[in-house]
N, C-alpha and C positions, 0 to 999 in steps of 0.2 A: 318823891321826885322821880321823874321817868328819866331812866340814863340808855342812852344809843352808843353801841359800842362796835364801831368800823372796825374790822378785826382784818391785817392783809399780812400775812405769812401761810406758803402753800401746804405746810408743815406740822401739822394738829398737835403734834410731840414738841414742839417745839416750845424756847423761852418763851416766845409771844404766845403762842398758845396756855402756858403758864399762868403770863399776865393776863390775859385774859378771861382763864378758869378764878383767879384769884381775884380780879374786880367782882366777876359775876356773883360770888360766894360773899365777899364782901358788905357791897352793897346792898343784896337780896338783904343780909340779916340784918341791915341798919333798914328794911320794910321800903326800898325804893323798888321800883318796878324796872327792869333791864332786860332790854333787846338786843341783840347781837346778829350784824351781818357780817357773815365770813364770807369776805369775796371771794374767794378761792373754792371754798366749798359751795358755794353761790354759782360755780363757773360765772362771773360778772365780766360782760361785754364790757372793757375799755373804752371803746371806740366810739367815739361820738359821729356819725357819719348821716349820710343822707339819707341811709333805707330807714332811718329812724324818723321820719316824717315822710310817709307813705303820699300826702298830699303835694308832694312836689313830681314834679315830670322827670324824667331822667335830664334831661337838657339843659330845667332850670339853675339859674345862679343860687350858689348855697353858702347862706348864709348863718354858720349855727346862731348865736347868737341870738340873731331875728328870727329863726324860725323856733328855737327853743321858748322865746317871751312869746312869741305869737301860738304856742303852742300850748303853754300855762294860759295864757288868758283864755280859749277857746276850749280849755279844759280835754284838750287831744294828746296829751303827753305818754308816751308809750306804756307801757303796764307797767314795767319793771322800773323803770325810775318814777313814775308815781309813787311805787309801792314804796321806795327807799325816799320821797319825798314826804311820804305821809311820818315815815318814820322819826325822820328829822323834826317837823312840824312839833309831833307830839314828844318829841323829846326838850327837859331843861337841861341835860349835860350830854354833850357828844364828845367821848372819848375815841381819838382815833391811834390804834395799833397795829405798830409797824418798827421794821428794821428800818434800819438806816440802809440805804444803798444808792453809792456813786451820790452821796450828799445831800440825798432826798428821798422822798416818801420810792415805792415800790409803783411800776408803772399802774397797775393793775387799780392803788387807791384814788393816784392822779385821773385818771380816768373813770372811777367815781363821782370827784370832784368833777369835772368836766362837765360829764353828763348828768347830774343829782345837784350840785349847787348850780343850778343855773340862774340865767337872765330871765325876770318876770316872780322866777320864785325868792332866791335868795337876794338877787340885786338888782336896781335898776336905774334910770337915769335918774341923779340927783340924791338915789339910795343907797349908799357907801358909808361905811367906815358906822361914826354917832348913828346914822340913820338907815345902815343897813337894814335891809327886813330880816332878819334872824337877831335883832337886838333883842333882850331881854331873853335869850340864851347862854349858857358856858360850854366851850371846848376846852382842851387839855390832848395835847401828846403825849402818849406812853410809847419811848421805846429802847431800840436794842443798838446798840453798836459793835463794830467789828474789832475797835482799837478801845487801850485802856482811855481814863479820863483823859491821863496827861497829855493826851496828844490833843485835847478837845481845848483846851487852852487860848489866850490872844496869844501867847508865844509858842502854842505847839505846831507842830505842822500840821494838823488837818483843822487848824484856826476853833476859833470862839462856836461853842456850841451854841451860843445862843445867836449869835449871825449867820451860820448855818442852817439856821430852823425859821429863820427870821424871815424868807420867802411866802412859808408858810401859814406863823404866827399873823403878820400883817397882810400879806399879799391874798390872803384864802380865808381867814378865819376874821380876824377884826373886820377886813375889808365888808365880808358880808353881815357885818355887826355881832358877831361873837364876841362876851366881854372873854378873855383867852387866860386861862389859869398857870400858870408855871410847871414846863413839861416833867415827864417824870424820869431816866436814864437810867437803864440797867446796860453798866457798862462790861463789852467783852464775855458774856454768859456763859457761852460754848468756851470759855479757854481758864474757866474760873472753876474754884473749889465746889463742890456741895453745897459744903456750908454759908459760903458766900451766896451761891444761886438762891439758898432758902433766905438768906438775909434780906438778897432784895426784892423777893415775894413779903416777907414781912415789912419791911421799910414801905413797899408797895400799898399794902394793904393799910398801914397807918396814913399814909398820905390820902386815903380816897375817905377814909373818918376826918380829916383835917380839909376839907374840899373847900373853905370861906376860909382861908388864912392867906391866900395872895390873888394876885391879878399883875398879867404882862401889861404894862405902862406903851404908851407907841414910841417913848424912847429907848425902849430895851429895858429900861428899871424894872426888877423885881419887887414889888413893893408888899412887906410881910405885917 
């Protein structure tokens, strides 16, 4: 199996760097092949913007979207997001890692998303969700949070983790036909013991040998 691993924390020492030393090692010795882009250590342009299609005037109306699919099919797509286009393609599991911040991915991977799943490649008219073009792909979130579980709760205050990810899971990942595996949570890291950190490096690592035991339902069911 080829596994892609989105890697956005700016912090190499850090848990997520952790998790993601621990997939890599993981996975290598169950014999899968695994790529890792560290957007941070990548310096990865966010921005999806207009100097990113060289063939438009300064003047013209811009349309990413339209100039992104007109940009796949005409095989003009800038170097850097082909190169993270290719990656995707030849990937069957894309793991993406990240902290949780302000209730969502880090801006740096949204703008990944932006400019990497685009229009033409990952989605297009009529090609969503069952019939996304990245169907017969798996994603999976791995990541970190700032607060323990319990506030992750329907009754905690920073609400249901799985509704919080849920922008994500369906809005980004199913939508462009990822069947979407059940995220993985290392909760609160930086305020936690050792030996807890090492636990959920090992919990971590047993979940990526257990990688065919569920899939996100579009109802939110975890189905095991």
């Amino acid at each position: 199996m080829n596994v892609l691993i989105v890697h956005a924390h700016p912090e190499k020492r850090s848990f997520n760097g952790a998790l993601t030393d621990t997939a890599v090692r993981t996975l290598s010795e169950q014999g899968h092949t695994v790529v890792v882009s560290d957007l941070y250590a990548m310096d990865w342009n966010p921005s999806l913007a207009q100097r990113e299609f060289p063939e438009l005037a300064p003047d013209d109306f811009f349309n990413p979207a339209k100039e992104q699919e007109d940009a796949f099919a005409n095989k003009s797509v800038c170097r850097e997001v082909a190169l993270e286009q290719g990656k995707v393609r030849a990937a069957d599991l894309v793991i993406f890692q990240f902290p949780v911040w302000w209730f969502s991915m880090p801006a740096i991977l949204k703008g990944w998303v932006d400019r990497v799943l685009s229009r033409g490649f990952a989605y297009a008219s009529g090609r969503k969700y069952d019939t996304g073009m990245l169907k017969g792909k798996r994603a999976m979130l791995s990541i970190t949070t700032g607060t323990a579980d319990t506030l992750y709760t329907p009754n905690g205050v920073d609400g249901d983790l799985h509704h919080i990810l849920w922008p994500i899971h369906n809005g980004i990942l199913a939508y462009t036909g990822f069947t979407v595996l059940p995220p993985f949570s290392a909760w609160m890291p930086a305020q936690v013991s050792d030996d807890q950190r090492q636990a959920y490096l090992d919990e971590y690592a047993n979940r990526l040998m257990r990688l065919d035991e569920g899939r996100i339902e579009k109802t939110e069911k975890i189905v095991r």
